[in-house]
C-alpha positions as CSV (number, residue, x, y, z in Angstrom):
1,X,0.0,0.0,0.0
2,X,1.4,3.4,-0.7
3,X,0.0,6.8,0.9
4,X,0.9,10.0,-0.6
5,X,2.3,11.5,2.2
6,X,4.9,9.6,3.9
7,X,6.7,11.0,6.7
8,X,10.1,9.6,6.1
9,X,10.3,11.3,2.4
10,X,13.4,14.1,3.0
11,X,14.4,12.8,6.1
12,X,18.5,13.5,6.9
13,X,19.8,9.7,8.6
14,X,23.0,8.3,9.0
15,X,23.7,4.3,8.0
16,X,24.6,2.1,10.6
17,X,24.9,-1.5,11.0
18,X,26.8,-3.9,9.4
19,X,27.7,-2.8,5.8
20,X,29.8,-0.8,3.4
21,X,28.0,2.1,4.0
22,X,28.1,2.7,7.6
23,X,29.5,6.0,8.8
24,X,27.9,7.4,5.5
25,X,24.8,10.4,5.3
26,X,21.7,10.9,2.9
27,X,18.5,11.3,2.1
28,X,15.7,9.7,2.4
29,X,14.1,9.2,-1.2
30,X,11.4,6.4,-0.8
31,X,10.1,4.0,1.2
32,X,9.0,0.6,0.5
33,X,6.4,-1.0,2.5
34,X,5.4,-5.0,2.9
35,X,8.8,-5.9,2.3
36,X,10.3,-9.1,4.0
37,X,12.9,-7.6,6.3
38,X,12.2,-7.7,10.9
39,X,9.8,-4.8,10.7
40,X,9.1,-4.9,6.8
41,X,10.4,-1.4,5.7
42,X,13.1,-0.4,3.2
43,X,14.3,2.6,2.5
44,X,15.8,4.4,-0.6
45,X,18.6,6.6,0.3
46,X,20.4,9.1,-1.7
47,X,23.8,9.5,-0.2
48,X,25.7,12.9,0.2
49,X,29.4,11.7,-0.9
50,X,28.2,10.4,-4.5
51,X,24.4,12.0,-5.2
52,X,24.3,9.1,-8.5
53,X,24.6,6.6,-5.9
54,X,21.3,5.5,-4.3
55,X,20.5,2.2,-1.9
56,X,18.2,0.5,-0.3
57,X,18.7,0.5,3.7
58,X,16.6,-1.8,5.9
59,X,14.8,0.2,8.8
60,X,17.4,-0.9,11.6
61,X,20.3,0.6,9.9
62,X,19.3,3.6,9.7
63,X,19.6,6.3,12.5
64,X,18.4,10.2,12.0
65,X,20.9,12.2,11.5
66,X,19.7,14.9,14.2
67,X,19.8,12.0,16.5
68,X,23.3,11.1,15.5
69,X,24.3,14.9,16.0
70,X,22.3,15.3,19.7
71,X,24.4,12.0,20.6
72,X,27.7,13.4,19.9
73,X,26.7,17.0,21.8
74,X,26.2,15.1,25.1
75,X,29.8,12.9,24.9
């Protein structure tokens, strides 16, 4: 099922996880729902360091990037 308005669209996160993005920031693009990951959300990220280069992310490895940022403050 798609909506129109999804809240995720334009979102800033950071990857995490286990893969050869992790460390790396983008953009939230599109979300695809009913998909057979944990919590059955993918997301399409648009990276900052190439803009060409877009992935798909599963839910848990992705953290918001204001969250990332609030993290670091408090250290």
């Amino acid at each position: 099922m798609r909506f129109d308005v999804t809240p995720w669209l334009g979102t800033r996160v950071s990857v995490t996880g286990n893969n050869a993005y992790k460390g790396y920031r983008g953009t939230i693009k599109d979300v695809l729902c009913t998909q057979k990951t944990t919590n059955a959300l993918r997301f399409q990220v648009e990276l900052d360091s190439n803009p060409v280069v877009v992935e798909f992310f599963d839910y848990k490895n992705l953290l918001e990037a204001s969250y990332v940022y609030y993290w670091i403050v408090l250290l």
